[in-house]
C-alpha positions as CSV (number, residue, x, y, z in Angstrom):
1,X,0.0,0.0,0.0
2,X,1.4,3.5,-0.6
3,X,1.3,5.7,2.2
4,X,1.6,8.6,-0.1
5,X,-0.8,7.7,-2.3
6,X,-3.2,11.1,-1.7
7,X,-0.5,13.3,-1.6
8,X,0.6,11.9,-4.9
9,X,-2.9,11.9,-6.5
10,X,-3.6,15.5,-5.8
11,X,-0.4,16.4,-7.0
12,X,-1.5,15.0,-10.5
13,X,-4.9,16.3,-10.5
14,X,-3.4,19.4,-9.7
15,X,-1.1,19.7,-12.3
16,X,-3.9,18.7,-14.7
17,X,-5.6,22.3,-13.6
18,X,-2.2,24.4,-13.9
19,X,-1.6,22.9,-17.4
20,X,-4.8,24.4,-18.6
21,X,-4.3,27.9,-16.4
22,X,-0.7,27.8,-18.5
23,X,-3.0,27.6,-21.7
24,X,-4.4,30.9,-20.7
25,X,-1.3,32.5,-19.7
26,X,-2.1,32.2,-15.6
27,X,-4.0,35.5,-16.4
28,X,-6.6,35.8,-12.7
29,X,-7.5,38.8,-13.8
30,X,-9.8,38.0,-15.8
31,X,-10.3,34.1,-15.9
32,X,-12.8,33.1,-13.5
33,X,-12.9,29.9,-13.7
34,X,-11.1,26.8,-15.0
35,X,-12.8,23.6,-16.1
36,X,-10.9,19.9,-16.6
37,X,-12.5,17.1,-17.3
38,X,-10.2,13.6,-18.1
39,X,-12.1,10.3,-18.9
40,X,-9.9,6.8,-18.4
41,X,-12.1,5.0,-20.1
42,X,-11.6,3.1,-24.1
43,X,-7.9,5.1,-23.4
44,X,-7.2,8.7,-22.3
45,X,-9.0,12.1,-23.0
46,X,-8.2,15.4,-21.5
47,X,-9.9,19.0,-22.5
48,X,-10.2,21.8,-20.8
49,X,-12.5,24.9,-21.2
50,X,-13.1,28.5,-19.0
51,X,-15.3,31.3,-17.2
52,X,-13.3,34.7,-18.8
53,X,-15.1,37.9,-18.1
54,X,-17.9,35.9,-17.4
55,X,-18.4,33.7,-20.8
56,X,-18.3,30.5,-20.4
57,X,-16.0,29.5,-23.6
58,X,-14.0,26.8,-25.0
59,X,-10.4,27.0,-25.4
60,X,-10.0,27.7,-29.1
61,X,-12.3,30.6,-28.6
62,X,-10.6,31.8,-25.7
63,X,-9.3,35.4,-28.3
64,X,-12.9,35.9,-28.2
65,X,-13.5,37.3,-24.6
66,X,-10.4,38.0,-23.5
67,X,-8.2,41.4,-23.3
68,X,-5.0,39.6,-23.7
69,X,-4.7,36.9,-26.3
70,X,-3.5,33.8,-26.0
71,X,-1.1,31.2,-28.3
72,X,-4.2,29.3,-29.3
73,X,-2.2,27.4,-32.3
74,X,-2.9,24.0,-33.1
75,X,0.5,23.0,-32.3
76,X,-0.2,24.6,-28.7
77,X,-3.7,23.0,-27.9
78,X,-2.0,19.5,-29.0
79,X,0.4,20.0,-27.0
80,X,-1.5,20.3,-24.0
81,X,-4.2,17.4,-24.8
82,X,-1.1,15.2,-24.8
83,X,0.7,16.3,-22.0
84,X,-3.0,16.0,-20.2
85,X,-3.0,11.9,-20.9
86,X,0.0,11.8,-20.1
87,X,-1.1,12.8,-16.8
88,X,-3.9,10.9,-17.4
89,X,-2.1,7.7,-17.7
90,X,-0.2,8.7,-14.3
91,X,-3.1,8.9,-12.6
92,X,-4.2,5.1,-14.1
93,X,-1.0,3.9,-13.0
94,X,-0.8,5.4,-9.3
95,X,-4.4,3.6,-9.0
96,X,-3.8,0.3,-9.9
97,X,-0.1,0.2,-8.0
98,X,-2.7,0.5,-5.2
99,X,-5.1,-2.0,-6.0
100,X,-7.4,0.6,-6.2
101,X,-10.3,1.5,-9.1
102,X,-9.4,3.5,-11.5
103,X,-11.7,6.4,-11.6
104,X,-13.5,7.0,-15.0
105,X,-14.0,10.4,-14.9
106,X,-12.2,13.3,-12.9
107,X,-13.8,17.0,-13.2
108,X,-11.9,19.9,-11.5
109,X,-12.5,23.8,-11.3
110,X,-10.1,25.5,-10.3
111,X,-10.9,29.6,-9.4
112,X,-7.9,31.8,-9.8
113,X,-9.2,34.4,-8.3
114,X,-10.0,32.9,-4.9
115,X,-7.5,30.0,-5.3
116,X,-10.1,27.4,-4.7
117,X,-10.0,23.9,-6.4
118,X,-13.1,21.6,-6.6
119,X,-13.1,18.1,-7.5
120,X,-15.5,15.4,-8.8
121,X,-14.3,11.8,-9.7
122,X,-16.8,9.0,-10.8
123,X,-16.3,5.2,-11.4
124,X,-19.4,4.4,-14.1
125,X,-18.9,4.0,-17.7
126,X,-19.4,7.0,-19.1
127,X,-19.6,6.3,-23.1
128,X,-17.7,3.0,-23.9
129,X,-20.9,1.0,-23.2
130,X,-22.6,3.1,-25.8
131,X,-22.1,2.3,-29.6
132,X,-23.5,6.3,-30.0
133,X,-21.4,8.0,-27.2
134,X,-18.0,9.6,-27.4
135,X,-15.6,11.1,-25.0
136,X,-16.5,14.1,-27.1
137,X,-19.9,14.0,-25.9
138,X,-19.2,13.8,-22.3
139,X,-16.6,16.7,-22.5
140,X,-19.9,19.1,-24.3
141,X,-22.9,18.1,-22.2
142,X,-20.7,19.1,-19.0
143,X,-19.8,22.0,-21.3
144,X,-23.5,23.0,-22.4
145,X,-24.8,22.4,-18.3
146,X,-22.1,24.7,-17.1
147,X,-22.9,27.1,-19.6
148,X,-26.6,27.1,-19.1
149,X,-26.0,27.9,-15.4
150,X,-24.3,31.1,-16.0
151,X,-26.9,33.7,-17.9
152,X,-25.3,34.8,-21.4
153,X,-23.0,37.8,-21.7
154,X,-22.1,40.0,-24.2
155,X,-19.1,39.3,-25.5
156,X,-16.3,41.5,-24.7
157,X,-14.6,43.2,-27.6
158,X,-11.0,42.7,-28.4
159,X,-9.1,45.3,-27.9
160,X,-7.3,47.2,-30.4
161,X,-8.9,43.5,-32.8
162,X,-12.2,44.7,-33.8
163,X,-11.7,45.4,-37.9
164,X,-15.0,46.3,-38.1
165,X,-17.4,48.5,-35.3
166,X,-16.5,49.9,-32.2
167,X,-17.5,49.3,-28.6
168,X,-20.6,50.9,-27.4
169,X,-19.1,51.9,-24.3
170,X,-15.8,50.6,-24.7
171,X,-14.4,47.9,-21.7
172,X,-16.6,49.5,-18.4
173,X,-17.7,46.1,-17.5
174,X,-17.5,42.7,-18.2
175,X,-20.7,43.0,-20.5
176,X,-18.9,45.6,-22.9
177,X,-20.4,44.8,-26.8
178,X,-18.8,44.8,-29.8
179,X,-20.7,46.1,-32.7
180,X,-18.6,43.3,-34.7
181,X,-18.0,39.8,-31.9
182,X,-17.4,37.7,-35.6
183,X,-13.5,37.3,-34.9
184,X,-13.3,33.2,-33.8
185,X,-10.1,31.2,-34.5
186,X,-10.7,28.1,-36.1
187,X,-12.0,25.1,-34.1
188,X,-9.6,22.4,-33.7
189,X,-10.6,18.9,-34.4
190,X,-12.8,18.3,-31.0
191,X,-10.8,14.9,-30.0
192,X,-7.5,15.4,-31.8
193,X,-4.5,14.6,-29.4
194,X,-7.1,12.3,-27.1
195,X,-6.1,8.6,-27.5
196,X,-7.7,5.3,-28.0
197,X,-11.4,7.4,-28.2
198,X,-14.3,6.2,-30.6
């Protein structure tokens, strides 16, 4: 048995959360929140999305909302999906050196604002004893329920980005509009850098 075993397991889970705060830069200011969700389950899936100026928003939208802008190049996101299983796989490992189960599903927001980190783990199947559900799907119905429970705000315009408009009164509050919000980077295949998933 391994005495250190929860000292070693929220180290992991916590570097899961820091990996995705490094995605945006560790900018407090104005993320609120940080959402990861790894599945070990048919392999390894890690994705991360965030609460910034008070949009809920995934990661390759991140330019969107934010004041500062972020290195949201494919090469970049990859990166950090793959760094996540590796994590991923740590976690796996440390569980059954235990003789412990594996959890399925781990789900962790982390507030950089306050400093607080909440955690959910789960043991059920998830997806792999569906022949219709993905990984993909889990990630985007804890997405959509986090984003339903926040009400819709304008989105804040970028500054110095907008080609087209200008801000009706320009960055007072987190609910600042932009006469033109259509400047989105290109989504990134949803489950590239996630391995084993179908």
């Amino acid at each position: 048995m391994n005495n250190n075993f929860d000292d070693e397991f929220q180290k992991l889970f916590t570097e899961m959360v820091e990996l995705a705060f490094e995605f945006v830069n560790n900018n407090s200011d104005e993320v609120d929140a940080v959402y990861v969700i790894g599945l070990i389950e048919k392999g390894y899936f890690y994705k991360q999305f965030y609460k910034i100026n008070g949009t809920v928003i995934e990661s390759h939208k991140v330019n969107t909302v934010s004041k500062m802008q972020y290195d949201i190049s494919n090469v970049r996101a990859f990166s950090l999906l793959n760094l996540g299983n590796e994590l991923l796989k740590k976690i796996e490992y440390l569980f059954k050196s235990d003789n412990r189960d594996v959890p399925t599903m781990l789900k962790l927001i982390y507030y950089p604002k306050t400093g607080k980190l909440e955690s959910d783990f789960g043991y059920e199947k998830n997806f792999s004893n569906s022949n219709a559900k993905t990984a993909q799907d889990v990630y985007e119905d804890w997405f959509n329920d986090i984003k339903k429970s926040f009400p819709v705000m304008a989105q804040v315009c970028r500054v110095g980005k907008a080609e087209k408009g200008t801000c009706a009164n320009t960055h007072k509050s987190q609910a600042d509009t932009c006469a033109n919000a259509g400047h989105y980077a290109q989504a990134m295949d949803s489950t590239a850098g996630n391995e084993n998933l179908k």
